[in-house]
C-alpha positions in Angstrom: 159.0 89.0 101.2 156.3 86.9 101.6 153.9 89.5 102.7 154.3 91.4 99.9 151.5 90.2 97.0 149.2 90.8 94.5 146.4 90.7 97.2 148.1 93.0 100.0 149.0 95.6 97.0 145.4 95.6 95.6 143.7 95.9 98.8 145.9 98.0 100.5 146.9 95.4 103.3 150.2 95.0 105.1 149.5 91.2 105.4 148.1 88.8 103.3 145.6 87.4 105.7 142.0 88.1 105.4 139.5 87.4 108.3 136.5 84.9 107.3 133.6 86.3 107.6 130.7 85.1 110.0 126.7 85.0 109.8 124.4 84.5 112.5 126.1 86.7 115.3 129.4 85.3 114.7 130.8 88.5 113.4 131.1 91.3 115.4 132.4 94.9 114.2 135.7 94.1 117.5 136.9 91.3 115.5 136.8 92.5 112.2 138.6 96.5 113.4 141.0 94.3 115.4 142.4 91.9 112.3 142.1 95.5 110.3 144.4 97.1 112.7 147.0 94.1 112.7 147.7 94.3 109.0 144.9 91.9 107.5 141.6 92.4 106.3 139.1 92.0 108.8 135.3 91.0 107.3 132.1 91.0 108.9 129.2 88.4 107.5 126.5 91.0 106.6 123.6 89.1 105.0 121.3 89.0 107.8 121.0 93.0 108.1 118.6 94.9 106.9 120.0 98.1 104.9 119.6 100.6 107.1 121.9 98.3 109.4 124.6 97.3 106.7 124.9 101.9 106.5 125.2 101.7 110.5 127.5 99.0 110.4 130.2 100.5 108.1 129.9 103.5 109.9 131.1 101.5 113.2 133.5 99.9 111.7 134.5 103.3 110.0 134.9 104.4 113.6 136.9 101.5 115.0 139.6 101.1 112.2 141.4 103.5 109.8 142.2 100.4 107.6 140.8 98.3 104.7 137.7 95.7 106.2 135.5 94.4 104.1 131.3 93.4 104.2 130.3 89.9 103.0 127.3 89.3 101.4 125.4 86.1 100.3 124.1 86.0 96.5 120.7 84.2 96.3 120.3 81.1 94.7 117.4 80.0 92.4 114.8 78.0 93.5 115.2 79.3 97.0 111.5 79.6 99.0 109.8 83.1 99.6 107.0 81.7 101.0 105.8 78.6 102.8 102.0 77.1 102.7 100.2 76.3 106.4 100.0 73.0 106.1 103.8 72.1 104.9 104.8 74.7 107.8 102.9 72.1 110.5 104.6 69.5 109.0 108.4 71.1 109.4 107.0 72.7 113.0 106.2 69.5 114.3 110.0 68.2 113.8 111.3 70.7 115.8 108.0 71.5 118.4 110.0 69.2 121.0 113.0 71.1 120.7 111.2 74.5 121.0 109.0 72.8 123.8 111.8 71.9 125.7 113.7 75.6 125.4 110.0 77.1 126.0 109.4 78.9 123.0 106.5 79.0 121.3 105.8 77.7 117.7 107.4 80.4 115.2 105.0 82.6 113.3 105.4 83.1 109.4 107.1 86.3 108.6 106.7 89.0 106.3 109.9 87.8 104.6 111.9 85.8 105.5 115.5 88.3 104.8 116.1 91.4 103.3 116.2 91.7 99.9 119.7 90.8 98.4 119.5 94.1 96.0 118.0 97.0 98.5 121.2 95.2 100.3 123.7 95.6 98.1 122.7 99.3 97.4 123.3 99.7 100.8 126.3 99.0 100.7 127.5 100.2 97.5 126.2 104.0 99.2 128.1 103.0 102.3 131.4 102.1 99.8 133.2 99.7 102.5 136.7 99.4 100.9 136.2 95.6 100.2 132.6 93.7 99.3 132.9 89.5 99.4 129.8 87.4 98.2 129.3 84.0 99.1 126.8 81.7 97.1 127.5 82.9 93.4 128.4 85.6 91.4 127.1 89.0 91.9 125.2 90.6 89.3 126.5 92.7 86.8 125.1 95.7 87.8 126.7 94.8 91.2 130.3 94.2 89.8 129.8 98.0 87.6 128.5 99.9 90.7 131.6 98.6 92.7 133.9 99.3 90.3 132.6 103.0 89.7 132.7 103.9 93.2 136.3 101.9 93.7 135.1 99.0 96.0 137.1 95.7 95.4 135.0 93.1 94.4 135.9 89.7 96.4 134.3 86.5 95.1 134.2 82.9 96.5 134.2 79.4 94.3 134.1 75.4 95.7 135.6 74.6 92.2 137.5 75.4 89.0 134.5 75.8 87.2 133.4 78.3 89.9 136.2 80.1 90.3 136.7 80.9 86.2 132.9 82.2 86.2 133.9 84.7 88.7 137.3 85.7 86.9 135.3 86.6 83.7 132.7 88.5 85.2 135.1 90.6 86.6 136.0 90.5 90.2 139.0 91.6 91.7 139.7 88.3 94.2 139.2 85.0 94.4 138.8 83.2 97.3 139.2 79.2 96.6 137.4 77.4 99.6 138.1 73.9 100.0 136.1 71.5 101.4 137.7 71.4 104.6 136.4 74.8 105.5 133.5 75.2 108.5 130.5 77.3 108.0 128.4 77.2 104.8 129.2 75.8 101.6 128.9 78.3 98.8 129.0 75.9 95.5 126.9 77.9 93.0 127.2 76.0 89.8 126.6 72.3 90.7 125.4 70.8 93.9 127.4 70.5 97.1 128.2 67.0 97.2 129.7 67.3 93.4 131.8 70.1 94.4 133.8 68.7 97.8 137.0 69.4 97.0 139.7 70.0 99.4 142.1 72.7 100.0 144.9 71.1 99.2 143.4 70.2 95.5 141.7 73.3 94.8 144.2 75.6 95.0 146.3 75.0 92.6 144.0 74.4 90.2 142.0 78.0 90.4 145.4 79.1 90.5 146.6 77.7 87.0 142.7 78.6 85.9 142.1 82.4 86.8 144.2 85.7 86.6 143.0 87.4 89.8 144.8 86.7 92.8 144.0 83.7 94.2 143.1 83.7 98.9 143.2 80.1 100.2 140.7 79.2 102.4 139.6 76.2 104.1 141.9 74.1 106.4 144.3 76.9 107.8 144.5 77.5 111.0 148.5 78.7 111.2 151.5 79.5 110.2 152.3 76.4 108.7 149.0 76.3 106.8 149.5 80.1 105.6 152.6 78.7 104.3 151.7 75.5 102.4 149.0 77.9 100.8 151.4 80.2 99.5 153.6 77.0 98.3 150.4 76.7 96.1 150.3 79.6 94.3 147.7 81.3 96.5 148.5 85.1 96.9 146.8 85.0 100.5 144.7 83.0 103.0 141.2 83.3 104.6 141.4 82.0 108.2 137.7 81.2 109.8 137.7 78.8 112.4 140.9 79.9 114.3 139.5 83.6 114.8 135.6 82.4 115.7 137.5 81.2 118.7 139.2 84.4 119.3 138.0 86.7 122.2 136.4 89.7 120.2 134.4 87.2 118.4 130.5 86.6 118.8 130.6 83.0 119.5 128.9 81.8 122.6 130.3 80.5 125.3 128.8 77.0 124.0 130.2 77.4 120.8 133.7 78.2 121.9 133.8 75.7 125.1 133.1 73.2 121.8 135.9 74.6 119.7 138.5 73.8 122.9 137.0 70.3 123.8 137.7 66.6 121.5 134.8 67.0 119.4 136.1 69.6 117.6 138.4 67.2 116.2 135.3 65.8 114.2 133.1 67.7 111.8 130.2 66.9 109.2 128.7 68.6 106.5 124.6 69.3 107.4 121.7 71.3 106.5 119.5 70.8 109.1 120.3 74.3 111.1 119.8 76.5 107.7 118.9 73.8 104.7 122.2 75.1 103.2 124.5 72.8 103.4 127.8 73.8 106.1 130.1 72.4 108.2 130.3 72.1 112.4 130.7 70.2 115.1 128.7 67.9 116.1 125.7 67.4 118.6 122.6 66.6 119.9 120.5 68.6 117.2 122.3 67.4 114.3 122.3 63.4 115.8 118.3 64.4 115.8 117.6 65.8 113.0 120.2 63.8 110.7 117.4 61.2 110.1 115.2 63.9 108.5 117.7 66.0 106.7 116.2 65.1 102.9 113.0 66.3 104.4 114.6 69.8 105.9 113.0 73.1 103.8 115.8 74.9 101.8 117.1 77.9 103.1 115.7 80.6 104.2 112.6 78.7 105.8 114.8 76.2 107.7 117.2 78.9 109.1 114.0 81.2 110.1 112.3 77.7 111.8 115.6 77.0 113.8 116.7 81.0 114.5 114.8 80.8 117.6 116.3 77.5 119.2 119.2 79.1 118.5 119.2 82.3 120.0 117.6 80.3 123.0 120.3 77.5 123.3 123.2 80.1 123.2 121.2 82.4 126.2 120.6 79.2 128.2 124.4 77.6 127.8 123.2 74.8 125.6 125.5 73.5 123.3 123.8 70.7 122.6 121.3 72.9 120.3 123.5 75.4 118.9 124.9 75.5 115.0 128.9 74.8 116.4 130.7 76.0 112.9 133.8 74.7 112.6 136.2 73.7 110.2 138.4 70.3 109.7 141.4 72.4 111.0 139.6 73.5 114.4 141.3 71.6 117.0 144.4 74.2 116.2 142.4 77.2 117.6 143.1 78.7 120.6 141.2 81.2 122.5 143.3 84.5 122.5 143.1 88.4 120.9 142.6 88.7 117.1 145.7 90.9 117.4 147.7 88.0 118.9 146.2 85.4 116.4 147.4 87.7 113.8 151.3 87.9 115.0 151.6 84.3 116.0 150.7 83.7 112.0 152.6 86.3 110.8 156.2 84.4 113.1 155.2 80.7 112.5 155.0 81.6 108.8 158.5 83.5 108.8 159.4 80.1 111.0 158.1 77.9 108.6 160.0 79.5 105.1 163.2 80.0 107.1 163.0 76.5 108.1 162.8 75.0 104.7 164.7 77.3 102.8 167.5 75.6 105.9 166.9 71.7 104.6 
């Protein structure tokens, strides 16, 4: 059966579909309880909160599901800003002042820091022992991987390439998730930059498969049955499905966001950093058309997330799409709005469909 795999037996799932998880507000504790609940394992994208919030969080989601769910977090890269002096601040401000000017918001003010610190946040949530933890950005430390594995939290790592994905077999963790390039959202390439590691599903797949000897989730690309099945065709063990339930109801996308997921332009997507300086993958609009010219000149995450947080917030409050980071993947004109539960059991019959089918020809 082709539920029945390393993954689903490792994580205690009944279905080998995992729910990708979201930053920014995208993730909401609904979603990830109602994938949980279907049979796969529902994530929430945790490395925004602070750690009193990541306790709080796996409490809720405690609450809402009886079943495995995991908490995503992003490992810091080197090289990454802490601070920003005045002057280069002005300089970055005045890009965006017409933007903020025209949403009424007032130039930002430095913060204190700019997010939590990556460590108090994973010993947050190595007390709160979610069943599953998933990094994003490079491989956790090692004192990460020992505390998981003494308090019996699977360890779920992402790579962009071969190289990626063996680095995080050796140091231990218990999944891998190979992301093509065809996935929306942020890019997590760790060992060489982005545009050296854009490779696509279809490629990378096999390849970590051949390369690692943990179980191997798909991701990038898939949006249904017949994607969950060419995935498993590859050697993949289980798939990570983004796009497909951003657009679904329990979801925290904005009505912006999700009236772009259902319209043509979703059919068109480009890799940017000018909404975080991280490199990802939406839709586009207005701001990115804006701010493409400028993109070399864009401060590296966190500073350029922090300086474009509060056109965010404001563009999704006012119904302005035209300002809002639209992640999306190259797969996201297959969405449809609808329950997480009913995403779930569409994917679950058009895979079945989709095997029976060819095991017919």
């Amino acid at each position: 059966m082709w539920t029945d795999t390393r993954l689903t037996r490792q994580l205690g799932l009944r279905l080998p579909i995992v729910q990708g998880p979201f930053g920014g507000g995208l993730s909401t504790t609904a979603l990830a309880a109602a994938v949980s609940n279907a049979g796969g394992l529902g994530s929430f994208g945790a490395h925004f909160l602070t750690p009193a919030q990541i306790g709080e969080l796996v409490a809720e989601l405690r609450r809402l599901t009886p079943d495995p769910f995991a908490v995503n977090l992003w490992v810091p890269q080197a090289g990454e800003p802490s601070t920003i002096e005045p002057a280069e601040l002005e300089r970055h401000v005045a890009r965006l002042r017409p933007v903020l000017r025209q949403l009424g918001l007032p130039d930002p003010e430095v913060p204190s820091a700019f997010t939590p610190r990556f460590e108090e946040q994973v010993e947050a949530a190595l007390e709160a022992r979610p069943q599953v933890l998933s990094f994003v950005m490079g491989v956790p430390p090692g004192w990460v991987i020992e505390g998981a594995k003494a308090r019996g939290i699977a360890l779920v790592g992402t790579a962009t390439t071969v190289d990626e994905a063996i680095a995080l077999d050796q140091a231990g963790v218990d999944v891998i998730v190979a992301s093509g390039s065809d996935a929306g959202g942020h890019r997590g390439a760790f060992l060489r930059p982005v545009r050296e590691s854009l490779v696509g599903t279809l490629s990378l797949v096999p390849q970590v498969v051949d390369a690692v000897r943990a179980p191997v989730v798909a991701a990038g690309g898939v949006a249904d049955g017949r994607g969950v099945a060419a995935a498993l065709a590859l050697g993949a063990e289980g798939v990570q499905i983004g796009t497909a339930f951003l657009a679904c109801e329990e979801s925290g996308a904005s009505a912006g966001h999700r009236r772009a997921l259902a319209s043509p332009g979703a059919r068109t997507t480009v890799l940017t950093r000018v909404f975080s300086g991280r490199t990802a993958r939406g839709i586009i609009n207005a701001f990115v058309e804006a701010m493409t010219p400028h993109e070399a000149d864009v401060p590296a995450y966190p500073v350029q997330n922090w300086l474009t947080q509060p056109i965010r917030r404001a563009a999704a409050a006012a119904d302005r799409e035209d300002y809002l980071s639209l992640w999306a993947g190259q797969s996201a004109a297959l969405a449809r709005p609808r329950p997480a539960a009913d995403l779930v059991a569409a994917l679950v019959e058009q895979t079945e469909q989709v095997i029976l089918g060819l095991m017919k020809r």
